[in-house]
N, C-alpha and C positions, 0 to 999 in steps of 0.2 A: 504493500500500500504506500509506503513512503518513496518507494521508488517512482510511481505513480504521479504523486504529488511532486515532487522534485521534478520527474519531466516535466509536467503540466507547467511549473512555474517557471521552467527555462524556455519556454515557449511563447510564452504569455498569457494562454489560454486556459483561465480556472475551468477547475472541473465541472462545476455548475453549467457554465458554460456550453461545454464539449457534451454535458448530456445533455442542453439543450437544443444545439444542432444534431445530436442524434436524434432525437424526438424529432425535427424536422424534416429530414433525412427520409428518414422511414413514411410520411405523408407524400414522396415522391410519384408514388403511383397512381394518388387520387388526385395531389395538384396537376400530375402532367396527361389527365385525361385530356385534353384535347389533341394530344401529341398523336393518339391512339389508333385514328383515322391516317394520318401518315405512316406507321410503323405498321399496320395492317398492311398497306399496297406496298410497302416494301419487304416484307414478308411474303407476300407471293406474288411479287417481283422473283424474287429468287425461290421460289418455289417452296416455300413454308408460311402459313398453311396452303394446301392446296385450292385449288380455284374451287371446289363444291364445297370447300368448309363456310358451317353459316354465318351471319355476322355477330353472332353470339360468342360463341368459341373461339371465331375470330381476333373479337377484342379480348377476351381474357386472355390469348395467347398472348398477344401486345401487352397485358397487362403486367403479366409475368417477365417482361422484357424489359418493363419500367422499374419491378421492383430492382432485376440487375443493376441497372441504373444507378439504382439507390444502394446497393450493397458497393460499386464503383466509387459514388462521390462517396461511400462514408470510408473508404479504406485509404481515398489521396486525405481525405481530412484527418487523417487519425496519423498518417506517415507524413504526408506534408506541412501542415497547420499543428496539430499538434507537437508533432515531431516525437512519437514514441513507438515503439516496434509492436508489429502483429501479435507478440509475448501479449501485450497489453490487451489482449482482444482474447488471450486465453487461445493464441491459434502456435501452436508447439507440438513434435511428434508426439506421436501417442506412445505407452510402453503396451508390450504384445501381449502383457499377461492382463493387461485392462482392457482389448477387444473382448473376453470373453464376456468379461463384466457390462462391456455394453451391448452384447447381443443379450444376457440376463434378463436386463433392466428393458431393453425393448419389448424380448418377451411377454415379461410377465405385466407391464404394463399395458400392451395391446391386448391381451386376454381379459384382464381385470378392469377395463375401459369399455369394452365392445361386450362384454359379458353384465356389467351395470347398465348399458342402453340397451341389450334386447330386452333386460330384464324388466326394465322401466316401460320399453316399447308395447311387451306382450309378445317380442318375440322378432317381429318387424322392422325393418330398416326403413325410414319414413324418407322420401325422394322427393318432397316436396318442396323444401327448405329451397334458399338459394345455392349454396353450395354444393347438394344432393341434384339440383338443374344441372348445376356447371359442369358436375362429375359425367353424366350421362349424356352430357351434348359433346364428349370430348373422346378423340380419339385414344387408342393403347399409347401409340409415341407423345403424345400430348401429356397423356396422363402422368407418363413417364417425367416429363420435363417439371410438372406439377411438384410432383414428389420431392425430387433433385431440389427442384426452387425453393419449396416449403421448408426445405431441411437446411439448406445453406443460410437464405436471408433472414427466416425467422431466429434461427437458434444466432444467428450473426448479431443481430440487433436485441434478440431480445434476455439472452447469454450473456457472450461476450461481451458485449459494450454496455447494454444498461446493464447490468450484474456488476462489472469491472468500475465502470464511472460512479457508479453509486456508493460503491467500497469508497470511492476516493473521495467523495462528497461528504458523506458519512460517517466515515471509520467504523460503519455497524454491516456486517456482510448479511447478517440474520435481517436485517430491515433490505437488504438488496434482493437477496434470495424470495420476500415475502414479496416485493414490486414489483419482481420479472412474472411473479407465479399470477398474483392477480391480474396486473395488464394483460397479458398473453391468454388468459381466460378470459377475459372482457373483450377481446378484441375479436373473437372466435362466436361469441353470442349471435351478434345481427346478422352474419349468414347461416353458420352453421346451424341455429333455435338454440333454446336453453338445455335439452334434454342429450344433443352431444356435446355443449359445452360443459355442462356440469357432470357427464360420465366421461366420455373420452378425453377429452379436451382437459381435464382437471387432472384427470392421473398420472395422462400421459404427459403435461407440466409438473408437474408432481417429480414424475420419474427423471426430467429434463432437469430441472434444477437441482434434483440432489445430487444425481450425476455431476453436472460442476461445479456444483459446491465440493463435491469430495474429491475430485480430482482436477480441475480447474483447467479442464481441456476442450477446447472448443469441437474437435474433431470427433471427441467420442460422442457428442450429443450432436453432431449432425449425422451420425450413423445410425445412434440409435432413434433420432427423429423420421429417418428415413427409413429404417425397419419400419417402423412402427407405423409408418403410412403405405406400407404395401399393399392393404387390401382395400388402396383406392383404386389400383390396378384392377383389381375383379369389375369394377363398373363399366372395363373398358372393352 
């Protein structure tokens, strides 16, 4: 943490600060919706998506291109403007004997998540939601890219960096760890309903943050972020 701090102030850049441009950072993909409409025709311009994909899946495809975007501008911020190393972000190899630890924790948190929503469901996976649309209007390769995206920029932003800047605001990791867990639940509501935020969505940040709280590695919670969304694959 003091190392933290000492970049931040060789910088110029308080940490308050630095988590305030994250915070802004991450709204990338909703301010740069108008961009949406151009990065669709240059998407198949080059032939992604293909010319029968609808303008639905379309945009979400674009959508997920914004957030890159947003994972770009926050990593020259953090190397440039800040001026402190990817360490900072919790992005460092992994040790081999904690891959198993995070196929574990994917696990048993995809069971324990998806097992509290059929239970709540009656059994039923409900397709209505917004995100339940999005699943079903998107191709296997799409869905793929979904996966990939969900697990890099979410666990990016809402890990590494607010977990990270919040220690350094702070000096309480237990009030960081409790911020990322709530935001990343609250943010999952409005498309996802309350009934997979509050089973899957809750465990499986549950299982996401203790993960790097106990190991402080950014890598092993985009693996097991990304285990843990493979049976979005099945819709595809």
């Amino acid at each position: 943490m003091r190392r933290v701090n000492l970049q931040a102030a060789r910088s110029g850049i308080p940490p308050i600060a630095a988590l305030a441009v994250g915070a802004l950072l991450w709204f990338v993909p909703t301010l740069g919706q108008p961009l949406v409409g151009p990065i669709v025709a240059a998407l198949r311009a080059l032939g992604l998506p293909q010319e029968d994909t609808g303008g639905y899946p379309a945009g979400f495809v674009a959508t997920l291109v914004l957030r890159w975007f947003a994972v770009v501008l926050l990593l020259v911020f953090v190397l440039a403007v800040e001026g402190q190393p990817l360490s900072s972000l919790g992005v460092r190899a992994p040790r081999a004997k904690d891959l198993l630890l995070t196929v574990a924790v994917a696990v048993l948190a995809t069971v324990i998540g998806f097992g509290l929503y059929l239970l709540i469901q009656g059994g039923e996976v409900d397709g209505a939601t917004q995100t339940g649309r999005i699943l079903t209007s998107l191709s296997f390769g799409q869905l793929v890219h979904l996966v990939v995206n969900a697990a890099v920029v979410e666990e990016l932003f809402f890990r590494g960096f607010l977990i990270e800047r919040t220690i350094a605001v702070t000096g309480r990791p237990w009030l960081a760890a409790v911020g990322s867990y709530l935001l990343f639940v609250g943010s999952h509501i409005p498309g996802s309903g309350l009934p997979t935020a509050l089973t899957i969505t809750a465990v499986g940040s549950l299982a996401l943050v203790g993960l790097y709280m106990l190991r402080r590695n950014l890598f092993l919670c985009v693996g097991a972020h990304a285990l843990g969304d493979t049976p979005i694959l099945l819709a595809g």
